[in-house]
Structures are given as C-alpha cells and as structure tokens.
N, C-alpha and C positions, 0 to 999 in steps of 0.2 A: 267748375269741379272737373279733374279729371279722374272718372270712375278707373275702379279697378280693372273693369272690362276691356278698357281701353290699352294697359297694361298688359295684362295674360288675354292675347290672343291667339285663337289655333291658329296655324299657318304652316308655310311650307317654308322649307329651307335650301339656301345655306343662310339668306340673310334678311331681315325685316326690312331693311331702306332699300336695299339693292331687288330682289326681291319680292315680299309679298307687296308694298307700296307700290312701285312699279306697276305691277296685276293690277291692283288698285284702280289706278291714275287711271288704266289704258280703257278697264271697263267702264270708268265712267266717265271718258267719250267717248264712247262708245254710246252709252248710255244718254249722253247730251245731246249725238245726233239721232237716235230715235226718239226723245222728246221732242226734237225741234221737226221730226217731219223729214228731217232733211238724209239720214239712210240711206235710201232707194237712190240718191243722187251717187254716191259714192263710188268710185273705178279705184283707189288707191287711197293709201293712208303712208305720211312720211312720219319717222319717230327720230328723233335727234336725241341721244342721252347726253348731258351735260356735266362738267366736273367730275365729282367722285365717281357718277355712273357711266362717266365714259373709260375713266382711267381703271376702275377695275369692277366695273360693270360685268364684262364676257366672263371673268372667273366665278363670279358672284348668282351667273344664272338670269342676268338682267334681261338679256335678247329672247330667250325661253319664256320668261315670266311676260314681258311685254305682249305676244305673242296669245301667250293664253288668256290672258286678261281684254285682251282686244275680243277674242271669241267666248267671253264673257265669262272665265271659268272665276271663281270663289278659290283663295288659298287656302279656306276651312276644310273645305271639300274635294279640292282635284285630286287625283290622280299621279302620284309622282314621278312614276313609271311612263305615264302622258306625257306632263311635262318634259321629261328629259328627251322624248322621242318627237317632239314636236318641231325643233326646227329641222331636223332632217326630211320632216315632212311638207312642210311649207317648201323648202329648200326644191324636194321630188315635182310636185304637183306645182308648182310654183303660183298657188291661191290661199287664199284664210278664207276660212268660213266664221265674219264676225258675229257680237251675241246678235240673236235675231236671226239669223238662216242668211244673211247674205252673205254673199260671196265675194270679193273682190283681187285682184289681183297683187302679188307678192312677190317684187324680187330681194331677200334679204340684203344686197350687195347696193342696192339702188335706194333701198327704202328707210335703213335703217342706218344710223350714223352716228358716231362718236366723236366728241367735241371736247375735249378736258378744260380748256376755258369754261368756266362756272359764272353762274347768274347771282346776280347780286341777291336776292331772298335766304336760298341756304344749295350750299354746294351741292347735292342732289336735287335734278333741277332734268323735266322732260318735256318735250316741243312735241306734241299732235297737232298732223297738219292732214286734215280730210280732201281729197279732191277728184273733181269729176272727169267726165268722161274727154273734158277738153283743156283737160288738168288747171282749171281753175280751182280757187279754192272755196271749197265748202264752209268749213269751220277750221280754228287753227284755236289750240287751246294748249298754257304752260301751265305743269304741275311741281309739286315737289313732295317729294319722300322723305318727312320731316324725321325718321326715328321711330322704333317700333312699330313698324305698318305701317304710322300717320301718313295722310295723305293731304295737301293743302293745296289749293287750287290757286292761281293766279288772282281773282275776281276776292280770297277769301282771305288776304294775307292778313288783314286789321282783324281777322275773325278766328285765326289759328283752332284756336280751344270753340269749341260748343258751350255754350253759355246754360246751364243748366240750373235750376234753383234749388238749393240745395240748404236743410233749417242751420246745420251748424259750420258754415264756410269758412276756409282757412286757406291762406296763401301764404306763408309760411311756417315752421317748423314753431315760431316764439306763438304763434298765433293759433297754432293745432294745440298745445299746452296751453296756454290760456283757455280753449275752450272746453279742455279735458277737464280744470280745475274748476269751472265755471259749474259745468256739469256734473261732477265727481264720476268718470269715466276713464274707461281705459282706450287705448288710440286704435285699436279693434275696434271697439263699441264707439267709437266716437263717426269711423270710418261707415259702418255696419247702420248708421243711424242715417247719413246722409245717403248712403247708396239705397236706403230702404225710402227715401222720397222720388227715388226713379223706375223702384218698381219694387213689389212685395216683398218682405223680408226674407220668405222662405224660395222666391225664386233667387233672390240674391247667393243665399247659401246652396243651394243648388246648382245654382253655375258656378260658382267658386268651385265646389265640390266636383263638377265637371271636368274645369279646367286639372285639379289634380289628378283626375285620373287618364288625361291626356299628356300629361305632364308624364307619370307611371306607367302608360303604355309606351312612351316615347322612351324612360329607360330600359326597361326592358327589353325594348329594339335593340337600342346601342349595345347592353350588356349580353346580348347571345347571339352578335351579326358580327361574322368574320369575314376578312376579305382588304382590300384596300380599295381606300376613298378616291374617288374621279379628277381629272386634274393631271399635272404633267410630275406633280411631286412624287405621285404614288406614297402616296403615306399609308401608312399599314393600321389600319385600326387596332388598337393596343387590349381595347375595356374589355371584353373578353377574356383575352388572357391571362393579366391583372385580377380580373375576379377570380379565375380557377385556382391563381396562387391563392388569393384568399379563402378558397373555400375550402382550401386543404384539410382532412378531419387532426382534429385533435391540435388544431392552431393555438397557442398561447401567446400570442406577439402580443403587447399590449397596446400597440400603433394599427390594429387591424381595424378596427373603429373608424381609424382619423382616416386611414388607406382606404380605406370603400366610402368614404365621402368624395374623395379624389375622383376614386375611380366612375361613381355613378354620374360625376360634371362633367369627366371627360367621354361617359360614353353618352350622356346627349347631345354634347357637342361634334362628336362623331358620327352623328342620328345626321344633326341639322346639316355636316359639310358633306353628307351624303345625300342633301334636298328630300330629307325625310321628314315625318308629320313632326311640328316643332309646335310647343306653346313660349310665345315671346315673354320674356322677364327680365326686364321689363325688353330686350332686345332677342334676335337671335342670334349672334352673336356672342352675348350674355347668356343662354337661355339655362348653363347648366347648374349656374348657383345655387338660385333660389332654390330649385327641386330636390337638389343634392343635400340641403342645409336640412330641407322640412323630410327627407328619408330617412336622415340620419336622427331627428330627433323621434320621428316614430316609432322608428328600431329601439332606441335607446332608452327611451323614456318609458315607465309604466303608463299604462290606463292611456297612453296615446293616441287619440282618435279622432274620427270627423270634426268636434267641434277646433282641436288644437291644429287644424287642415285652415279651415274658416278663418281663424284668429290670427294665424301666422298669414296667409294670403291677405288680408284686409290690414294687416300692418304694415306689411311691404309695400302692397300698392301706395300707403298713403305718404312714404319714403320716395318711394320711385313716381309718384305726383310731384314731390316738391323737387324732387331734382330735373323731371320733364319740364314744369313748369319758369322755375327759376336760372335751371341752366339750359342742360341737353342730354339726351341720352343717345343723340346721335354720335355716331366715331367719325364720319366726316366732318363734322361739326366742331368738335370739341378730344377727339383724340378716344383712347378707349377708356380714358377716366371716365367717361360721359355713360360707357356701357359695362364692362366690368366693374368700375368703381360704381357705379348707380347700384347696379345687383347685388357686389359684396352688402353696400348700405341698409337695402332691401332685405337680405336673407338674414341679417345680421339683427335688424328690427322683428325680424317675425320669431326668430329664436328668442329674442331677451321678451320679447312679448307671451311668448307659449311657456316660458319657463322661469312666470310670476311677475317680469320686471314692469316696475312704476313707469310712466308717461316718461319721467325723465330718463329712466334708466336706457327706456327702447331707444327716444330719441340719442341719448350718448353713445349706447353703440352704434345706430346709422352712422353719428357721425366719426365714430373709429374707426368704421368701415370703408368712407368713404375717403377720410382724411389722408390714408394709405394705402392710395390707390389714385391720388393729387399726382399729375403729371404724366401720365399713363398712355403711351403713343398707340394707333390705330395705325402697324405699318406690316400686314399682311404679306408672305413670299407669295409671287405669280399672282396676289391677289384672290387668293383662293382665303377660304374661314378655316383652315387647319393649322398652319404656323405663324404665329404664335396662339393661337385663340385658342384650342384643344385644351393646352396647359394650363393656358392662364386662367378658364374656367377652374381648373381642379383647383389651385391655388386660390384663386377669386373665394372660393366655398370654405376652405379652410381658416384664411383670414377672417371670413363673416362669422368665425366661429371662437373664435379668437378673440374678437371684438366684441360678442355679443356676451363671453364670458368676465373678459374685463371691465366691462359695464355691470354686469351684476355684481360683480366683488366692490364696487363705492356705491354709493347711496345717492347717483343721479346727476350731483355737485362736478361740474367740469369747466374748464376755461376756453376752449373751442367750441363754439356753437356748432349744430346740424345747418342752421343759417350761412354762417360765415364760411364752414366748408365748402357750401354749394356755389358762394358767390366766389371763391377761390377757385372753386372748379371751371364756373362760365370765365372769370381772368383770364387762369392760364391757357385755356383753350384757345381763347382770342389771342394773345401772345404766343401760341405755338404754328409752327411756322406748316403752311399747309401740306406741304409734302408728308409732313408725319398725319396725316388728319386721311388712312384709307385711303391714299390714290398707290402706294406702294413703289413712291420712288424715295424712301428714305428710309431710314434703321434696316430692318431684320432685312427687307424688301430688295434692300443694294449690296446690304453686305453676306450676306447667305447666299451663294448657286442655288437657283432652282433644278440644276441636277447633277 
C-alpha cells in the first residue's frame, strides 16, 4: 500500500525529486555511516548528480538540498532561508558540518559533479562516495529520487514500495471498485479503512487535517508575497495581484469563482519556485491542484468542513497511489503527464468524492482528468519550476474541475477506464523521447530565451 502520507508530504521547495529526495538520499548516508561506525573515518564526501539531476539539478536547488541533507537537516523542518544561504557558506569556510557534529572538508568545485548520462534504475540517479583521510574509500552508496520525495536506494530496487499489510488491498482502480462493492463503501472510506490498520483512525484524520492546513499556510504565503522569483528569468510573481483584482468590492464577474481557483494553484506554485514550505500532491511541481480544487469547494459549498478535508485527501491519495504505483509521477520519468496529470486526476477524485459521487463516478472523473493531460512534456526554461509549471498548475486545477463535474452529470457508465489511462500514461512516457522528460533541452526549454 502506498499510504496517503507518502503522497502529501511537508517539504521544501522548488521540487520533490530534485529537491526534497536529494535531502533525502544525502541523510541517509549520512546516516548509514554512522551506523556503520565508520563517521569519525570521514576527510571528504564526493556527490555525482546523474541524468535529470544533473541537467537541471542547479535550477531546481539540487546542490543546496544535497548539502543540507548531508548535515542532516529534514525537508519538514528546515529553514528555507538556510537553505538558500547555505552553499555560499560551504563555498566561504570551505567545510560541512555533517549530521552528527562532524566536520569534513568541502570544495564545491572538486566535490560535487554533474553527469547527465542517466543510470539505468530511473533518470534521477546520485553517487555518495565517503572517503578518508588518505582518500580511500569509506563507503560508496547510489540513490534515486523516485517522484514525490521518494527515495530508493540501490540495495532496495526489487523493494521500491514498503510492503505494508493492509485488510482491504488493491493495486488497481478495477480492483479499489470491486472492494468498494464487496464492502458497500465509498473510496474515502475504503482508503480511510486500510490507512486506519497503520495507525489509529483518529490520528490518520489528524494528519490529513495537518497536512491541509500546511497546504493553507502555504497559500496564503503565495497569495500576499510580492516580489519576483530567484533564477535568471526573474519572473514576477502574479497571485497577489490576481487576487486584488478579485477582491475588488462589489465584483459580479460570474468567472470570479473559477479565477481564484487559478489564482490560489498558481500562488503555491509560486510558494514552491520560491523554495518555500510546500506539501507534495502528489509532487511539488504539482503541488498547486489539489489544494486549489479542495479551497474552492469549501468556499463554495455549504456546511464545507473538516470531514469534506479528510474525504477529498483520502480519495486523491488513493488516485495518485494508482498512478505512483502503476505508472509514475515522476516528470523525469514519464513527462509532466506523470505530475500534473496525476494531480488534475487526484483533485478531480476528491471533488466528485466530496460532492456525493458513487465509486464509479470518482473513479471516471480521475480518469477525465488524467485522460487530458495524456502526453504532457516536463520541459522547464533555465530549468527552473516557474515556466511552464506556475500556469499549468492553475490550469491543471480547473480541468480537475471540469472533469469531476462531467463525471457527476453520467451515472459512472464510461468506456475509458482509470486503468487504461494510467497504463497509457506509463506507454507514452516510455515512447517520449527523453529530452522532453525535465532535463530542459526540448519544447518551451529551446524555444523560449531565457532572457
């Protein structure tokens, strides 16, 4: 089972593979050589990014995050302000203070290296290589930054997912519906049931509950932070502005509704390309859908509250499971079908879920959602998460809304499965040619000036 936790995690942004994965990786070799004893040996550490994380690793925050993650910091918890000032400081003092108090020496220029040749596992791909004082090596360990945070180790490639026991299991979308009928449940409570054999039911709704209001502090950032985003684009952050037209008194537009869903995707996407506190949905990159989807119906909807919070997150996770699971929701991977189209699917499930729809109903709009949003390139300018990503979230959030409306107007009955979508989505991924897959040598990325 891939819980929903695994999905909405806090973290830091621009991006979850580039990113918090990275942090990830670095602390826990970090972490491997103080189990092994082996620490105190330590004079230097070499980090090689591979593929996607070499090609647009630097825009993405990769060298910063590697950095922190070696001196043990948590993407839940750092400092972002830290982070950003951190390799200038490694760079000054030229040392890391890894987790644990030790010290070691640090030339970025020497230590850290970029390779866009990709390992054969999955295109975000990183080389720790520990060594001593007579530059032998310690320990040498490859990771990879599978897609929202995930973090997969060399040693653990047959073991990707955590193996978890869980009463009602499902590995496909035909298969979550058969258990929903089995049960006479709805794919919240079907979700809500299995997560509740991993730990209490009321902590489960608790951290769901959490994650939304990380999710809500994170718009709020975007929606009243002016200024322009870091990078050589200089992009001028819009969501602000955007909101003050709308909040004009005595507005009658009847598109003000659909405009502040827009606007609330693209200011935490403007949150995250500012390496601000992000919750992954299922990616950061992604991140401004889902939250923008589930704002809008609390706004909108009477009696909207906590449990309709709960119910829309535990539908989407079990959306954005089947497309982790089956396809990708990595953009290296599989293009930005994998992360936009995952989340439209995602947002698009938890609406038709919050607003009555039957098993089938939910599962038909994921799969509108994701259907149109089939072929979807991950081709970043300068490699930074603002062009095209800003937009395409506001967009992303209005299709899943779209999609989740056209699903409750039929009675469930559809000729596209949520199945067939997703194994369309792992196809064309594979079929699309890697330059479009986030290394930012094709589409927007060649043919847009970066100034």
């Amino acid at each position: 089972m891939i819980s929903a936790f695994d999905l909405f995690a806090v973290g830091i942004g621009p991006s979850s593979s580039h990113t918090v994965g990275p942090m990830r990786a670095a602390s826990d070799f970090v972490t491997a050589l103080a189990d092994a004893g082996e620490l105190t040996r330590v004079r230097r550490i070499t980090v090689t990014l591979r593929g996607s994380l070499a090609a647009t690793g630097p825009g993405h925050g990769t060298p910063a995050a590697v950095l922190a993650g070696l001196g043990g910091a948590d993407p839940a918890s750092l400092d972002p302000d830290e982070l950003r000032q951190l390799p200038e400081h490694v760079r000054r003092d030229g040392t890391l203070t890894l987790a644990g108090g030790h010290a070691i020496a640090m030339d970025l220029d020497r230590d850290l290296h970029l390779d866009v040749a990709a390992l054969g596992f999955h295109p975000n791909g990183m080389v720790f290589t520990a060594l001593d004082e007579r530059a032998e090596v310690v320990r040498s360990a490859t990771s990879y930054s599978v897609g929202g945070g995930a973090v997969v180790h060399e040693d653990e490639q047959d073991a990707a997912e955590l193996e978890r026991e869980v009463p009602h299991p499902f590995t496909t979308a035909g298969e979550m519906l058969d258990r929903c009928d089995e049960l006479g449940v709805s794919i919240s409570e079907l979700v809500l049931r299995n997560e509740a054999a991993l730990q209490p039911l009321e902590q489960v709704r608790a951290g769901l509950l959490v994650r939304w209001e990380a999710m809500r502090d994170c718009i709020a950032a975007g929606l009243h932070t002016d200024g322009t985003l870091p990078g050589v684009l200089q992009v001028r952050r819009r969501a602000p502005e955007l909101l003050r037209k709308l909040d004009k008194p005595h507005s009658v537009d009847p598109f003000d509704a659909l405009d502040r869903v827009t606007v609330v995707a693209m200011a935490v996407n403007e949150e995250n390309a500012a390496g601000g506190r992000v919750v992954t949905a299922p990616t950061n990159g992604a991140a401004g859908i889902v939250p923008a989807v589930l704002d809008h119906h609390l706004r909108t909807s009477a009696g909207a509250g906590d449990e309709d919070v709960v119910r829309y997150l535990a539908a989407a996770a079990a959306v954005g499971a089947l497309c982790k699971r089956n396809a990708s929701i990595s953009g290296a991977e599989v293009g930005c079908q994998g992360e936009v189209g995952s989340a439209s699917a995602m947002a698009a499930a938890g609406l038709a879920e919050v607003l009555g729809g039957s098993p089938r109903q939910v599962e038909n709009a994921a799969e509108i959602g994701l259907e149109h949003n089939l072929g979807l390139t991950c081709d970043p300018i300068a490699g930074l998460v603002q062009i095209p990503c800003i937009e395409r979230n506001g967009i992303g959030a209005v299709k899943a809304i779209a999609a989740a409306r056209m699903a409750l107007a039929g009675d469930g009955t559809h000729r596209v499965s949520l199945d067939q979508a997703i194994a369309t989505m792992r196809s064309t991924g594979a079929d699309m040619a890697d330059a479009y897959k986030e290394t930012s040598r094709a589409g927007l990325a060649v043919n847009v000036p970066e100034c």
